[in-house]
C-alpha positions in Angstrom: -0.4 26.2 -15.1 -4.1 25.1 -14.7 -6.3 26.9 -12.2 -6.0 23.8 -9.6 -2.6 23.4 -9.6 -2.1 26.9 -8.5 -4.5 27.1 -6.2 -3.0 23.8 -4.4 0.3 25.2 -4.7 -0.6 28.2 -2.5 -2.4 26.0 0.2 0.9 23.9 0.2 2.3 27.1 0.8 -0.3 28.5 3.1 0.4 25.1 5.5 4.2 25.1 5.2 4.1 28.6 6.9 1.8 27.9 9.1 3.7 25.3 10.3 6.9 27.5 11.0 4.7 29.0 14.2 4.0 32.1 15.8 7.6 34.6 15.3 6.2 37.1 17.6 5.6 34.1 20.5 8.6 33.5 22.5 9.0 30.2 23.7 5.6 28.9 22.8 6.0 26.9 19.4 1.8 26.8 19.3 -1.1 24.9 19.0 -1.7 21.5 20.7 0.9 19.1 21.2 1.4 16.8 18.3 0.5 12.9 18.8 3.2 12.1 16.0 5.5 9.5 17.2 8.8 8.6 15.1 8.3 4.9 15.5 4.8 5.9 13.1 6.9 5.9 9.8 8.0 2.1 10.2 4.5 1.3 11.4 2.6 3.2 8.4 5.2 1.7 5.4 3.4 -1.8 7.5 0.3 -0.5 7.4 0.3 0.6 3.9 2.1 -3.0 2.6 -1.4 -4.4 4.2 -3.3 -2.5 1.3 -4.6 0.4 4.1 -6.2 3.6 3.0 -5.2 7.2 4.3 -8.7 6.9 5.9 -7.8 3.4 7.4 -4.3 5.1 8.7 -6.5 7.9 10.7 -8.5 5.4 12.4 -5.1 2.7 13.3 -3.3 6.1 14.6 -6.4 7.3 16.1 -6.5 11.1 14.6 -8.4 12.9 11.4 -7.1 12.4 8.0 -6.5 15.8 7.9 -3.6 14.9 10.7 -2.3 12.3 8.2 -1.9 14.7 5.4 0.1 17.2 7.7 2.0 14.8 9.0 2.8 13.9 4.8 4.0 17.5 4.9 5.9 17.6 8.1 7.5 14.7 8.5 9.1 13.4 5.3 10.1 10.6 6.6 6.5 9.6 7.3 5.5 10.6 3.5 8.3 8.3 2.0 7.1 5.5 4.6 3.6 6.1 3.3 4.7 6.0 -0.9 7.3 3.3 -0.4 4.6 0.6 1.6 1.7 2.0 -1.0 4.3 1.1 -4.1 4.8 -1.9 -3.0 1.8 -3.2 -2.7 0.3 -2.4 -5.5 3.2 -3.5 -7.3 2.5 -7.5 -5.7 -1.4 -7.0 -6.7 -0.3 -6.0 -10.4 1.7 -8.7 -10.5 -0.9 -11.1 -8.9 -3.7 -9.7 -11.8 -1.1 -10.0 -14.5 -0.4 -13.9 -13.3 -4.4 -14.3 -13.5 -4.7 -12.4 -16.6 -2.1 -14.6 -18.8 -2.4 -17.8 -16.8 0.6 -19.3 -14.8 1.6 -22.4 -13.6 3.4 -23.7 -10.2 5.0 -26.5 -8.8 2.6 -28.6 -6.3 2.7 -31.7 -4.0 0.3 -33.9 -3.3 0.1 -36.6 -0.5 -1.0 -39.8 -1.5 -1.5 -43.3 0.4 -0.1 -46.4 -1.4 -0.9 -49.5 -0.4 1.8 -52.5 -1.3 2.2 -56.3 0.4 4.1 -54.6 2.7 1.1 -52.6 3.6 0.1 -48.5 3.6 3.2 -45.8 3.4 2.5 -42.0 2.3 4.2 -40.9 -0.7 4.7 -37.3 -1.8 3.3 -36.7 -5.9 5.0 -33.3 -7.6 3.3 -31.9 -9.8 2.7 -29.1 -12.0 -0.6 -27.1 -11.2 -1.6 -24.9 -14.2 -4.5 -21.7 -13.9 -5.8 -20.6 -17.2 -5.9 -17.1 -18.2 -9.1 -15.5 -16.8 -10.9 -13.1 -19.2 -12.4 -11.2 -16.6 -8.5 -10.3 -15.3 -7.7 -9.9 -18.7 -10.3 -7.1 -19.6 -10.2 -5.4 -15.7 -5.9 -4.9 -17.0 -6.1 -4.0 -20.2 -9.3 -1.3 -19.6 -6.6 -0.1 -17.0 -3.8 -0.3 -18.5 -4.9 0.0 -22.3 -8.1 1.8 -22.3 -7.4 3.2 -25.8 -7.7 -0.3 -27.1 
């Protein structure tokens, strides 16, 4: 085990007791009231589908980013929120940058006015629209993706 991992193991430790409260104080579970809301882990797995940072979460919900990272560690429910919306999000934009990367094509309609003897009617054209690759994607995924190569 490296140096950092331990170290971060005991704070994780440190703040999971810390969080069981005072056993000496009866009746008084401590510290300030949190602002934590259950409705926050369907708003957050939003939030995160949006692309939003941890620091953009702490300003939406109004608190530190400290708060957001015990509330990762309190509420599980929040954390999976968090991972599921973040997951999915970057899974559309890898998907997106692959598309650009390789090129794609995809159905398309135009609108187009023909005019006859019997004068002007609007017809709908279907086409095929077609995006060459873009190098640009293509060396931002593999430097990613393949940075041995």
């Amino acid at each position: 085990m490296k140096k950092g991992e331990q170290q971060n193991g005991l704070t994780r430790q440190k703040i999971a007791q810390s969080m069981e409260g005072n056993q000496n104080a009866v009746g008084n579970e401590g510290g300030r009231p949190t602002k934590y809301r259950v409705q926050y882990a369907h708003q957050v797995y939003k939030l995160c589908l949006l692309g939003m940072t941890d620091r953009d979460l702490a300003d939406f919900f109004e608190v530190s980013i400290r708060v957001i990272n015990h509330w990762k560690l309190r509420y599980p429910d929040f954390c999976e929120a968090m991972r599921r919306g973040k997951m999915m999000a970057d899974a559309e934009v890898a998907h997106a940058l692959h598309q650009v990367a390789c090129g794609y094509s995809h159905p398309e309609s135009k609108f187009v006015v023909v005019r006859d003897k019997a004068g002007a009617r609007i017809e709908e054209v279907k086409t095929t629209k077609h995006y060459p690759p873009d190098v640009k994607a293509c060396i931002f995924w593999l430097t990613n993706r393949q940075p041995q190569h």
